[in-house]
C-alpha positions in Angstrom: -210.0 22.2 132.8 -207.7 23.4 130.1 -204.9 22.9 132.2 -205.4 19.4 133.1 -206.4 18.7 129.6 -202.6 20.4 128.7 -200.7 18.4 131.2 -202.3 14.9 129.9 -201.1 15.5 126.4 -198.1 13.4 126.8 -199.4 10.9 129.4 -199.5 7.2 128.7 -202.6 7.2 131.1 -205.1 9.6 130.4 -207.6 10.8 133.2 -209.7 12.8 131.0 -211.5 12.1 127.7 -212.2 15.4 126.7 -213.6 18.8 128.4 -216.8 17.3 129.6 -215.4 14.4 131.1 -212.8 16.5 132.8 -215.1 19.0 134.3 -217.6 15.8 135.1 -214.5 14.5 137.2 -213.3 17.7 139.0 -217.2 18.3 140.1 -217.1 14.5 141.1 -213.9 14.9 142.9 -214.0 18.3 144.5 -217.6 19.7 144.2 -217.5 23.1 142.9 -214.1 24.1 144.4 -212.5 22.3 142.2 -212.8 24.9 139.7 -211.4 27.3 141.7 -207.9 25.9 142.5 -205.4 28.5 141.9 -207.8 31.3 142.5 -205.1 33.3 144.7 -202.1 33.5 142.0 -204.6 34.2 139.3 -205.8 37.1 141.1 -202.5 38.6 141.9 -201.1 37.5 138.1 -204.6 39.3 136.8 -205.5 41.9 139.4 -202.9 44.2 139.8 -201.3 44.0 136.3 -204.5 45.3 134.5 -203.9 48.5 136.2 -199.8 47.9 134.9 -200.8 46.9 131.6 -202.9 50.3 130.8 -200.2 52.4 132.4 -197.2 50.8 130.2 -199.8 51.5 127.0 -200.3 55.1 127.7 -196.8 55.4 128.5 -195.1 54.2 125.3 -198.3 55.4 123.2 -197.2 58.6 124.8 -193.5 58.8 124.4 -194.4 57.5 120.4 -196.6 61.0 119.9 -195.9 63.2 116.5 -195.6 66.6 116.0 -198.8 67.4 116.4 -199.5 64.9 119.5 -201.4 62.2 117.1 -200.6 58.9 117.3 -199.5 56.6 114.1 -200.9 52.6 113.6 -197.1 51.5 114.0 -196.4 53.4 117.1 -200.2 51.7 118.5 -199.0 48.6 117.6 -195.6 49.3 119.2 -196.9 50.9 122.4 -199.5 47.8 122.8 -196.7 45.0 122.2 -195.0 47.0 125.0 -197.4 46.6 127.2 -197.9 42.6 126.9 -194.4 42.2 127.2 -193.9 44.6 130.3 -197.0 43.1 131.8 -196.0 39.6 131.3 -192.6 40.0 132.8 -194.0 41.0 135.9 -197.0 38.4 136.4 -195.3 35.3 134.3 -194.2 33.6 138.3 -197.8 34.1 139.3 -199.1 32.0 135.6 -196.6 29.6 137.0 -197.7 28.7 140.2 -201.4 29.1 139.0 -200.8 26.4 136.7 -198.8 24.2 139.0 -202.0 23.9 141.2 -204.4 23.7 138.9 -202.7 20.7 137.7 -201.9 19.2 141.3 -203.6 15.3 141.6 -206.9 15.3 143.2 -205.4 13.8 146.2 -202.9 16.3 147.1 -202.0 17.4 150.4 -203.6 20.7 151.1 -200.8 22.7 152.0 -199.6 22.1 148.0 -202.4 24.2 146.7 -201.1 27.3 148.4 -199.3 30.0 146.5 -196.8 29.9 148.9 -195.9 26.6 149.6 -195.6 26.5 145.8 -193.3 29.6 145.5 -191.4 28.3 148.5 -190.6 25.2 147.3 -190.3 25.5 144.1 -187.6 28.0 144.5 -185.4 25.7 146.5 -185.6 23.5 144.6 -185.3 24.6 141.2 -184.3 28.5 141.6 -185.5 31.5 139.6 -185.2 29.1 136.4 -188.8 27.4 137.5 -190.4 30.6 137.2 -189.5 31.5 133.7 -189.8 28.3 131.6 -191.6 29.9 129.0 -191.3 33.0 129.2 -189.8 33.5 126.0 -192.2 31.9 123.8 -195.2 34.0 126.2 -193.3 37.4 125.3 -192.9 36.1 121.4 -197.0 35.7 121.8 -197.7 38.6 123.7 -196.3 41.2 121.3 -198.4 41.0 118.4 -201.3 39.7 120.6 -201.0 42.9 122.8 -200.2 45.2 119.8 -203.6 44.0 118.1 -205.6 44.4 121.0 -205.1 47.6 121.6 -205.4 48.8 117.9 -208.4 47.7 117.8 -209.1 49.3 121.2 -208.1 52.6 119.6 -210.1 52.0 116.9 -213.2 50.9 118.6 -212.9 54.2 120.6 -212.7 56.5 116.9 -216.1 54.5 116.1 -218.0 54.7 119.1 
């Protein structure tokens, strides 16, 4: 819903007055499946980099340690930013190509909703450049994004 809603923004036609009438539409259009285009690259971008993101965190909150093995707010914040903009580099392609079929016409051919006829293409046609439109502005976003979450994970672990 959110990415239809996105891609409309600059349309002269508008499909979709708002979130209801979007989500009334997509259930119209393609019953419940509809909300479930681009299941496949949002479960490779989400799956395995959870697992990635955690591992990058410890890492760098790790290699930040004082003297004494305790770790400062700064190097939290430093070790978390790290980890949004390691995980993002890796999964950014994947947000790509989820989007790119989550905003595919109704009427589509099937074989355009697959992750791989989308990475195919897409890559002869446009080259590695499609896949990181972007990306800067993500990895701007995802350092202090990253870096607050896991403060306040840190924190939340001290109180509980």
């Amino acid at each position: 819903v959110k990415c239809r809603l996105q891609v409309q923004q600059d349309a002269k036609v508008k499909l979709y007055n708002g979130p209801l009438d979007c989500v009334k539409k997509i259930w119209k259009n393609n019953g419940a499946l509809g909300f479930y285009r681009g299941f496949w690259p949002t479960f490779w971008r989400d799956g395995p980099t959870y697992g990635l993101y955690f591992v990058v965190y410890e890492f760098f909150k790790w290699k930040t340690l004082d003297e004494e093995g305790n770790s400062s707010m700064s190097s939290l914040l430093f070790a978390g930013g790290m980890a949004g903009v390691c995980t993002w580099l890796f999964t950014y392609p994947f947000d790509v190509v989820k989007s790119v079929i989550q905003t595919l016409p109704d009427n589509a051919p099937r074989q355009e909703m697959s992750m791989i006829y989308q990475f195919s293409t897409n890559y002869k046609l446009h080259g590695t450049k499609f896949f990181t439109q972007g990306l800067s502005a993500c990895l701007i976003r995802a350092i202090p994004a990253n870096a607050a979450t896991f403060l306040l994970y840190e924190l939340t672990l001290k109180f509980i």
